[in-house]
N, C-alpha and C positions, 0 to 999 in steps of 0.2 A: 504156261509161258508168260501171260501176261503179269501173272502175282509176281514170277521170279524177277523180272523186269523194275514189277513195282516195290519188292523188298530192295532189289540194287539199289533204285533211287534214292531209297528210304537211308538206306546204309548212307551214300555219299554226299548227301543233304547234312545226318547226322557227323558225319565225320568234319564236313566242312564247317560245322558250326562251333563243335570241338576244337577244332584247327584256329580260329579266330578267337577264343577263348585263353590260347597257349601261347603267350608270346613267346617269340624267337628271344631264348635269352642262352648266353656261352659264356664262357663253359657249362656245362648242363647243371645242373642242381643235382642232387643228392638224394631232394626230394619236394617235391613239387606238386602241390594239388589246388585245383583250380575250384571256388564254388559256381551258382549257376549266374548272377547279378554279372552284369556287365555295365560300367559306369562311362560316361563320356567324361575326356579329359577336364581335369581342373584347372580350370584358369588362375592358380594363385596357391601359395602355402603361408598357411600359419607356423612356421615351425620351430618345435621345444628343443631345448636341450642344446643350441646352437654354445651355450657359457659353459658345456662342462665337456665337447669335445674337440679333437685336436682343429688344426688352421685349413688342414688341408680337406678333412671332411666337412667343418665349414664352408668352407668357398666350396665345396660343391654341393652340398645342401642349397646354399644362396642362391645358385645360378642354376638349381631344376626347371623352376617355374619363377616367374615372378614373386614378392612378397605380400602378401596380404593388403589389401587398396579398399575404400571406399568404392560399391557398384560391381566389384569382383567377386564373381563365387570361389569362393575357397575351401580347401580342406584342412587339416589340420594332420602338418608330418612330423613324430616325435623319432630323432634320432640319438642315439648313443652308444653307449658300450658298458657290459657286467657291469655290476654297481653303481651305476648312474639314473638319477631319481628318474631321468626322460624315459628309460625304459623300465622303468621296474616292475609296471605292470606284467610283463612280460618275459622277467628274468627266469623262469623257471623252464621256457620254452628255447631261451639261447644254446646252441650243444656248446658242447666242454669241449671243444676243440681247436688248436692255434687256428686261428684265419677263420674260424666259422661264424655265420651268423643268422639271423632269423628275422626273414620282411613279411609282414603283411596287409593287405588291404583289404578293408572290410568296413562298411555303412561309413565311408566316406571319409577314410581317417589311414594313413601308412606308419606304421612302424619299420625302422630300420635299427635292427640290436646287434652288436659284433661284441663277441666274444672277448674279443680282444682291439686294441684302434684299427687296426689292418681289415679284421672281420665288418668291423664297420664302414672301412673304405669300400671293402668287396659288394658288401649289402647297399652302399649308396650305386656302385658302377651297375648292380643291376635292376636297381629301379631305375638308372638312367634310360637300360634296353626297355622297359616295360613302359617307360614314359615316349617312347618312339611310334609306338602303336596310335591308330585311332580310339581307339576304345581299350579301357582297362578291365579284365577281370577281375573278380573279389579271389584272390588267390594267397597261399601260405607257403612259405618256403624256408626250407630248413639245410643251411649248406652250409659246408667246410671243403676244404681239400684232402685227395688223398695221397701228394707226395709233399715231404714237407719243404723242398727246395723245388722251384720250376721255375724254367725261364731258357737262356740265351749264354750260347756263348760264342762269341765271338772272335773264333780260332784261327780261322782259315788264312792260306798261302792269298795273296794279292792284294789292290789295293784296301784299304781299309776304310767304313763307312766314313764321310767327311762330317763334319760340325753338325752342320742342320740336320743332317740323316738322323743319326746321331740320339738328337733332341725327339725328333719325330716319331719316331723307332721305339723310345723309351715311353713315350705317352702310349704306343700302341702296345705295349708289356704289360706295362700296368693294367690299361682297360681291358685286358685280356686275363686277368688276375695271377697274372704270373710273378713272382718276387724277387727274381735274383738275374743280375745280370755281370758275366766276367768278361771284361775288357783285355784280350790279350790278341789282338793283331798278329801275326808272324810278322809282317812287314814295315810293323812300328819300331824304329829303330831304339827307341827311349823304353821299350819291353823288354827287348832280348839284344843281342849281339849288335850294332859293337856298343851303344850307348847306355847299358841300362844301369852303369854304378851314376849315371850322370843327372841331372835335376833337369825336368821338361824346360824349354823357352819359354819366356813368358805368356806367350801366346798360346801356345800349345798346353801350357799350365792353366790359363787361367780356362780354357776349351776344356778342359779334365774339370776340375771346378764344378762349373756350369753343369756339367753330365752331371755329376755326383748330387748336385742338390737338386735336378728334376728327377733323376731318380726316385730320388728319397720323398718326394712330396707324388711319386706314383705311386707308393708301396714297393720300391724295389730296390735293395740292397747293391748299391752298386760293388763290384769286386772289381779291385785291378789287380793286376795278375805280373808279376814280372818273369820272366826267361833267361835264368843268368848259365846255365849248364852248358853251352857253347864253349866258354871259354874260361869259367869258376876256376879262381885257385883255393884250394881248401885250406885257407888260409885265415888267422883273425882278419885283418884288412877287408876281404871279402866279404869276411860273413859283415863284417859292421858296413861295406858298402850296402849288402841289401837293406839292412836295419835305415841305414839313413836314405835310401830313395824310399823306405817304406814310411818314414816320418815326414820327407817332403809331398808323401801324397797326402798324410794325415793330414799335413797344413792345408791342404786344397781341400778337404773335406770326405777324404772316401773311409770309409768304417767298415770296411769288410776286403782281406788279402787273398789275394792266392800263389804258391810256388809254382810255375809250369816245369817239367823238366823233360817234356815229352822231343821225340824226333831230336836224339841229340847220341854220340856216340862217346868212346874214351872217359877220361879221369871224370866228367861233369854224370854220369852214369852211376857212381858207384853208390849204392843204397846204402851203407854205411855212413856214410860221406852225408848222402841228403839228410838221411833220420838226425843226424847228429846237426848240422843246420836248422832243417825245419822244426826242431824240439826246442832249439835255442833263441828262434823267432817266436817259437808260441811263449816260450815261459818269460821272455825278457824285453817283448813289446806288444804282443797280441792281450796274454792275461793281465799284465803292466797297465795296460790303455784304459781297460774296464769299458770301454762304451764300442770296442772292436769285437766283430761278427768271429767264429770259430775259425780258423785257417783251412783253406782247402788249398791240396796238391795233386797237379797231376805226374803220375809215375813216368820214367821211361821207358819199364815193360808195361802199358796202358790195355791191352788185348791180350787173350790167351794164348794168339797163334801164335806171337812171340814170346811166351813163357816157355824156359828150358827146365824139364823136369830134375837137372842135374842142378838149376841155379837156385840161390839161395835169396834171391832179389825183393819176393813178395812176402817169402815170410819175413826175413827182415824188416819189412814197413810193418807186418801184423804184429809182430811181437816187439819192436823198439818205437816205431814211432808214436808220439801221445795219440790217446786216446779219440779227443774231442776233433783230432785234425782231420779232415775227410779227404779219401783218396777218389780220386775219380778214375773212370773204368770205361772204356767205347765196347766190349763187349766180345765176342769170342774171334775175332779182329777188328782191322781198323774200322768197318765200315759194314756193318751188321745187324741186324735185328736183334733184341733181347727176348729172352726164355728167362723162366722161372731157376732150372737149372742151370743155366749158364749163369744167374746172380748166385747161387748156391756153392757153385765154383770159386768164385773166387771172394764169398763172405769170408768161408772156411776160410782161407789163407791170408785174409787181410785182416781178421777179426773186428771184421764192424761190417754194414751196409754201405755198400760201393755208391761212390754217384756217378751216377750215369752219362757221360759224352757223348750223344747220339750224331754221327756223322750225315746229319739231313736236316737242312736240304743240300750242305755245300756244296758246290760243283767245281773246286779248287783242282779237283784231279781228273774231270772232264767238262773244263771249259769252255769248249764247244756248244753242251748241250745245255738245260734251261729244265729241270728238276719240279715239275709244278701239280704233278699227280697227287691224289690222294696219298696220306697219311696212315701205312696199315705195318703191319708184320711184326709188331712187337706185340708181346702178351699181355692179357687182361689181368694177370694175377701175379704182378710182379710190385704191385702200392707196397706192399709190409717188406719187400727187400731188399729198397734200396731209398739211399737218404736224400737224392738229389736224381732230375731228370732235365739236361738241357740240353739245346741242340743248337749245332752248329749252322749256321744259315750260309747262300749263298751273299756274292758281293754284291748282285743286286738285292739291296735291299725292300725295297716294295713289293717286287715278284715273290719275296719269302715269305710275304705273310701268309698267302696261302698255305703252306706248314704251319709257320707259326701258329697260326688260329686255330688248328686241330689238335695240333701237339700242346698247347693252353689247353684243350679241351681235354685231351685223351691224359695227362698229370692230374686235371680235375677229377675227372670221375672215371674210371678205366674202366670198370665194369658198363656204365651206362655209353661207352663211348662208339659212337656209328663213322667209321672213315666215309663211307658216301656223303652220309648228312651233312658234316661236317665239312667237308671237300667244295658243296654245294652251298653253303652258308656263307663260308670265307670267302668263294669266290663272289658272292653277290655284294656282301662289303664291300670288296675291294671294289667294285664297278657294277653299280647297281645298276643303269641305264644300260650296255652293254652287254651285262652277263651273258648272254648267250654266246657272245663274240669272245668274252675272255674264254668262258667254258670249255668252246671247240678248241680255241688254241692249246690249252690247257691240259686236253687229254692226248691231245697229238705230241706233248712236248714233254714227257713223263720219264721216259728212258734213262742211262746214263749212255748209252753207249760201250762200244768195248772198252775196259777198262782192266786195269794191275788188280784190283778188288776182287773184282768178281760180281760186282754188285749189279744188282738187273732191279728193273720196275716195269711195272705193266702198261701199258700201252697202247690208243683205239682200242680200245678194250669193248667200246658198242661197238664199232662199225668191224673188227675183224671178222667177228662170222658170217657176214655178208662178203668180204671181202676174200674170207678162202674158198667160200662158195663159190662167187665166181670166178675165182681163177681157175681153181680144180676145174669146173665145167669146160672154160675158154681153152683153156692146155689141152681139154681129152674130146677139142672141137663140140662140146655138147651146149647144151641152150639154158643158160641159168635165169631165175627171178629177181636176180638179187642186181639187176644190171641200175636199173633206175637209182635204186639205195647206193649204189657204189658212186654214178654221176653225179647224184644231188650232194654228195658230202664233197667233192670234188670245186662242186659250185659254191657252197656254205662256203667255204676254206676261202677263197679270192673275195665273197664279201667279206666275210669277217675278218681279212688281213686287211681290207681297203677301212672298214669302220674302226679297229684298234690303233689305224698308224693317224687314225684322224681325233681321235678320240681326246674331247676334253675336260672330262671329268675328274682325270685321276693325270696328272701330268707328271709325274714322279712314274709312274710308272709305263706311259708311255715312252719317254725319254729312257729308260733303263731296255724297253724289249724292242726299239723301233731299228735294231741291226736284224733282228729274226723276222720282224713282222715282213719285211720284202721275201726274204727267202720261202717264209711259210706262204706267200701268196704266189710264190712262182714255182713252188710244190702243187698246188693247185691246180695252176694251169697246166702244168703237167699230165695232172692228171685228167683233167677234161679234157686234154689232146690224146692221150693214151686210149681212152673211152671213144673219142672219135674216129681213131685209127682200127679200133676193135667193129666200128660200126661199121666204117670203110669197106673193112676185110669182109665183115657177114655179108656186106651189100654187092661184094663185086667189085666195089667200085675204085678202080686204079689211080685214077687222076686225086679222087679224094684221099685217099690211102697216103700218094706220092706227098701230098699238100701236107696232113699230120703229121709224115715223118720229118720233111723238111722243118716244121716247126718245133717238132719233140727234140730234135736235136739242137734248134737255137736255144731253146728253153734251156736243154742241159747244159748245154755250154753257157749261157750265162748265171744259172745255179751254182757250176764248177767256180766261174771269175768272181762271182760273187764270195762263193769261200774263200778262195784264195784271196782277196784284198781284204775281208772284214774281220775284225776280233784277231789279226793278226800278229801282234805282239803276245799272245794270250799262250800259258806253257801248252795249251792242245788246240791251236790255231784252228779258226775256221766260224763257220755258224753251220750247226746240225737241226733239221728240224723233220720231224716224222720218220726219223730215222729207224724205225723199231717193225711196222708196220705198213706203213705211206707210202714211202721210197722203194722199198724193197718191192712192195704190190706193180708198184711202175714198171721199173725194170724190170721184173718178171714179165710180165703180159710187154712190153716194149721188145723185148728180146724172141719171145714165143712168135709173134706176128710177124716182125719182119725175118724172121728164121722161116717160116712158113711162105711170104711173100717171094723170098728168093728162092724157097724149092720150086715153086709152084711157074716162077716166069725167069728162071735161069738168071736169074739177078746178082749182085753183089754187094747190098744195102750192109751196111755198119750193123752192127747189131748194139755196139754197146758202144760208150762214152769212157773207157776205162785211162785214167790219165796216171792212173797208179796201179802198176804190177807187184810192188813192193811186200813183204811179211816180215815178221821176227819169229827169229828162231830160237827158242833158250830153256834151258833145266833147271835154272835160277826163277824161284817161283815169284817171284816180285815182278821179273821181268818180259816172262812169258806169255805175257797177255797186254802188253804197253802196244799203243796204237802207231801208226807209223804213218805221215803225213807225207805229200809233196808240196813246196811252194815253191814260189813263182817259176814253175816248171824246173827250176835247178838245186832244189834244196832237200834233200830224204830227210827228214827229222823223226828221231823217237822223244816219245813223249815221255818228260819229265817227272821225275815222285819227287815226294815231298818228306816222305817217310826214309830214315835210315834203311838205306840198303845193304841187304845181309848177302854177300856172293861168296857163293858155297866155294867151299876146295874140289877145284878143278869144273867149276860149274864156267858154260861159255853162253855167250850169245853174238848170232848170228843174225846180219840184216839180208836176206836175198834180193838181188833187182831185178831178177825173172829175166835179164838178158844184160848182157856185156854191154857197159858206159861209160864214154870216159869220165873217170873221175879226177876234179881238178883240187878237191882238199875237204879230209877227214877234219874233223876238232870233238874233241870229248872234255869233261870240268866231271870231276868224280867226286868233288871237293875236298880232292887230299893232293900233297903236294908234289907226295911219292907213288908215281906210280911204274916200280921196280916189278909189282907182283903181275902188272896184266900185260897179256902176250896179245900183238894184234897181229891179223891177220890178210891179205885179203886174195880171192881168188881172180886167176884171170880167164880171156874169154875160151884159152884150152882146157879150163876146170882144173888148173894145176894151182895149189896154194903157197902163199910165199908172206913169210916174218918180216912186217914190214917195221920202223921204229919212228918211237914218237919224240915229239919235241915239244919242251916247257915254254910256251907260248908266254905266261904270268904266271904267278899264285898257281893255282891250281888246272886253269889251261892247258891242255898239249891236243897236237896239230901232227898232223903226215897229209905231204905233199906230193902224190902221184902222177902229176907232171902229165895229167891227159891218158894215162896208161887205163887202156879198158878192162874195170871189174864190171867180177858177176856177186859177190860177194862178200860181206866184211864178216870176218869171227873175230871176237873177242872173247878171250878167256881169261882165267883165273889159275897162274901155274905158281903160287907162292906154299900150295901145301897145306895153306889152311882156309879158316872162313876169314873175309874183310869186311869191314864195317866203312860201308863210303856213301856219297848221293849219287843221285844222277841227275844233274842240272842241267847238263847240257849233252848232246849226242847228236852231230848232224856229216852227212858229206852233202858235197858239193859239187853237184855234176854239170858237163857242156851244155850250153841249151842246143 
């Protein structure tokens, strides 16, 4: 027993010394071997090759360490790139790959060689992390990437990152060694609809500018993206309007275009139409420029689920559109994991390697919730299938880099790439002093919630099997172990929402989650009155029991006000947090006890906090899974998409209010002007249904005014015969308080 003891130790002794040997460097390397020499940091560089590479690797060579001084030990760092005398020791060692390069340290001396100037930028960012350490190993490193586009795109429904974000954002792309980043806001009016034949403000011109040339001095391509398909006449005028906002960005400095054509219905659709545009943009201003990045486009069938095996849409882009222009692809829907085969899918038809639009982390379509889990579900074996991997971020931008930093990792090296590790990495960046406090929030707040997707994430993913433990036990009256583990995490949670909303390390990022931080700490306390109400009951004890519900119930109710007043302009109103797990755990054991409390003393205690009876009803797959909200006690709201909605012929939906109310006024915005084809409905409190008619409010508005008449109710259908291509921005009634 004792040996085994003393081999353990031996083992973790060894590991740790290992551990200290390996600096944390990300994206991982390729390949990475450490010798045994361990140096204390240099005070100073000598360093070669400063005259033959580019300004921006200069200035950061300059600014590693100080410059070589009298009284200064120093070392001697020779930087460059292929063919440059500073490294040419060492050219046979550089790999033959865009973006790769080769660092080493050894008997006092670093080389940093890149393949290429970018390889050499990537080989300076990561002697940056090695120079972060106390102590340096003697170690060799031999790295490239393995997608050749990664980075950000910048797609999402709401507001759009401002100026400084912006700047900040792009420094963290680059040292992330990612290289491409497409600026295409939905909500930037000078992108897409109604402004984009129109030239930015000066202000806002000269704010593009700025992006574009810190881009470019991070290693990153900036891409502006225009969105003309709303409202395109397929006309010359048009096509030369894009040409010329495509030249007034050239003036600002951007070198790299994209066509969006995505979430758009009617004439701006037709794939004839685009190929015949976007071929006309490449051969007549993109190859024209000579110093312009290859065009990329995104389709309007973007996902497979809407791919019609009867349409002709994809192979039209595979077989007309040029070759060099990249189509981007979100995958076998809008909001998806990638497989091997699913890029195999839709190579075949497009004839080239798809670039990839990953829908994560945005939370455009469940704004409520805060997307901050590990980074997993896409495939290790999808580097050689696809030519580009970006993802779309949430609006807040600092809470994304969580993603960001793994998804930089997981482009890097796919095979080598760990989501825990990685998960645990980025969040220690982002808040070093804290981490523990971002952590816990961070796994409580992973979900999406119900959504039109379908999309799900994992969730307390430590503390669930403690936590169905004891429920199962609590519910079947039995005695669990797990009681301590469930109260202490209960406790963690109110510290670490009081230390996050105080926290001043990272102040971008407090200011972005400090609407959640109150609600995740009155989750909490929730739960440590739920725990004390459970102790109550085992204990007997009536008076204590009466005291935790009384407070379980202020807590809910102030949980409810709190959603209701916060994030409430937001298309899925509210602030959700542990919603997957946490909440649910509550209310369950909250419901079991005082259910058992009034069997047991002929009681009549509340069991539940339910301020919404409400569901949807519908055969139209888009909409059958849209969330359904109450505010300020008088308002039913379904939640908004953002995506064209496809409603089938003869497809309805239905809102139920679980009991007759008066309702004081419907309003729906489908975003069409006609709407002859949809039949509404709604039922009253005899369950008898009646054809009610709408009225064109504005533009695309219409409204029915029930005049206090109590439904139980609303159908909406689709009696025009065929399928309709519309949105759903808006969908609410309005009932008595």
């Amino acid at each position: 027993m004792k040996r085994a003891i003393l081999i353990c130790s031996v083992v973790l002794l060894c590991s740790s010394y290992i551990w200290a040997q390996n600096p944390l460097i990300s994206p991982t390397p390729q390949q990475c071997t450490t010798g045994e020499r361990v140096y204390s940091l240099p005070e100073s560089f000598l360093i070669n090759g400063l005259n033959e590479t580019d300004s921006t690797n200069r200035s950061i060579a300059e600014n590693l360490l100080p410059p070589k001084s009298k009284g200064k030990k120093y070392w001697r760092l020779s930087i460059g790139e292929r063919g440059d005398r500073s490294v040419r020791k060492v050219a046979n060692k550089i790999p033959k790959k865009a973006e790769g390069y080769y660092l080493r340290v050894k008997d006092e001396e670093i080389v940093v060689a890149g393949n290429d100037e970018r390889g050499t930028l990537y080989g300076l960012h990561t002697l940056q992390q090695i120079l972060k350490q106390k102590e340096i190993p003697s170690i060799e490193i031999t790295d490239y990437p393995d997608v050749p586009l990664r980075g950000i795109v910048e797609g999402y429904y709401g507001t759009p990152m401002d100026f400084p974000t912006h700047l900040r954002m792009l420094k963290y792309y680059g040292m992330n060694k990612m290289n491409v980043y497409l600026y295409g806001p939905k909500d930037d009016p000078y992108h897409s609809s109604p402004n984009w034949r129109k030239p930015y403000p000066p202000k806002e011109a000269g704010e593009i500018r700025e992006m574009a040339r810190i881009a470019k001095i991070n290693g990153i391509d900036f891409v502006w993206a225009i969105h003309p398909g709303k409202d395109i006449r397929w006309n010359e005028a048009d096509r030369d309007s894009v040409i010329q906002k495509f030249e007034s960005m050239y003036q600002l400095g951007v070198r790299a275009f994209a066509v969006f054509f995505d979430d758009i219905s009617g004439e701006g659709a037709k794939a004839d139409k685009q190929v015949e545009l976007l071929n006309y943009i490449d051969d007549h201003f993109v190859k024209a420029k000579k110093d312009v990045k290859p065009l990329i486009m995104c389709p309007t069938v973007y996902n497979k689920s809407w791919s019609d095996p009867k349409s002709s849409y994809l192979s039209t882009l595979g077989e007309k559109l040029n070759q060099d222009i990249s189509i981007m692809w979100t995958g076998n829907s809008v909001i998806c994991n990638i497989q091997p085969e699913d890029m195999d899918w839709i190579n075949v038809r497009i004839k080239r390697k798809a670039f990839v639009w990953w829908n994560y982390p945005v939370n455009d379509y469940v704004t409520d919730h805060l997307l901050l889990g590990p980074v997993y579900g896409n495939s290790k074996e999808i580097a050689d299938k696809l030519s580009g991997f970006v993802s779309n971020p949430m609006e807040q931008a600092e809470a994304s880099k969580i993603a960001i930093y793994s998804i930089a990792d997981y482009t890097w090296n796919m095979k080598a790439f760990d989501s825990d590790k990685s998960w645990n990495n980025s969040i220690k960046e982002l808040l070093s002093t804290n981490a523990d406090a971002l952590r816990l929030f961070a796994e409580h707040n992973a979900d999406t919630g119900p959504n039109a997707h379908l999309f799900s994430r994992e969730e307390s993913v430590r503390i669930k099997p403690a936590m169905d433990d004891f429920l199962n036990n609590a519910l079947d009256n039995a005695v669990s172990f797990k009681e301590g583990a469930v109260l202490n995490e209960f406790e963690n949670i109110i510290v670490a929402a009081d230390i996050l909303m105080a926290d001043q390390e990272n102040p971008y990022l407090r200011d972005e989650l400090m609407d959640w931080y109150p609600q995740f700490k009155l989750l909490g306390e929730m739960g440590v009155e739920v725990m004390n109400l459970y102790k109550a009951w085992q204990d007997q004890y009536q008076d204590g029991f009466l005291k935790s519900y009384r407070h379980l119930r202020a807590l809910q109710y102030l949980s409810y006000k709190y959603d209701q007043e916060i994030n409430a302009n937001a298309s899925q109103p509210g602030i959700k947090t542990g919603s997957k797990v946490l909440r649910p755990f509550v209310d369950k054991l909250f419901f079991h006890l005082v259910n058992e409390y009034n069997h047991r003393f002929g009681a009549n205690l509340a069991t539940t906090l339910n301020y919404s009876h409400f569901r949807l009803e519908s055969d139209v797959a888009q909409l059958k899974n849209l969330a359904v909200t109450l505010r300020n006690e008088n308002k039913i709201s379904v939640s908004a998409l953002n995506e064209v909605l496809k409603w089938n012929e003869n497809g309805s939906m239905t809102l139920a209010l679980g009991k007759a109310v008066p309702a004081v006024e419907f309003r729906i915005d489908l975003g069409k002007t006609d709407l002859g084809w949809l039949k509404l409905e709604m039922q009253d409190e005899n369950d008898s249904w009646e054809t009610v008619g709408l009225t064109q409010v504005w533009s695309t508005v219409y409204r029915s005014k029930p005049n206090d008449v109590k439904v139980k109710a609303i159908r909406l259908s689709n009696i025009s015969g065929k399928l309709q291509e519309c949105y759903l921005k808006t969908c609410y009634l309005l009932i008595k308080k």
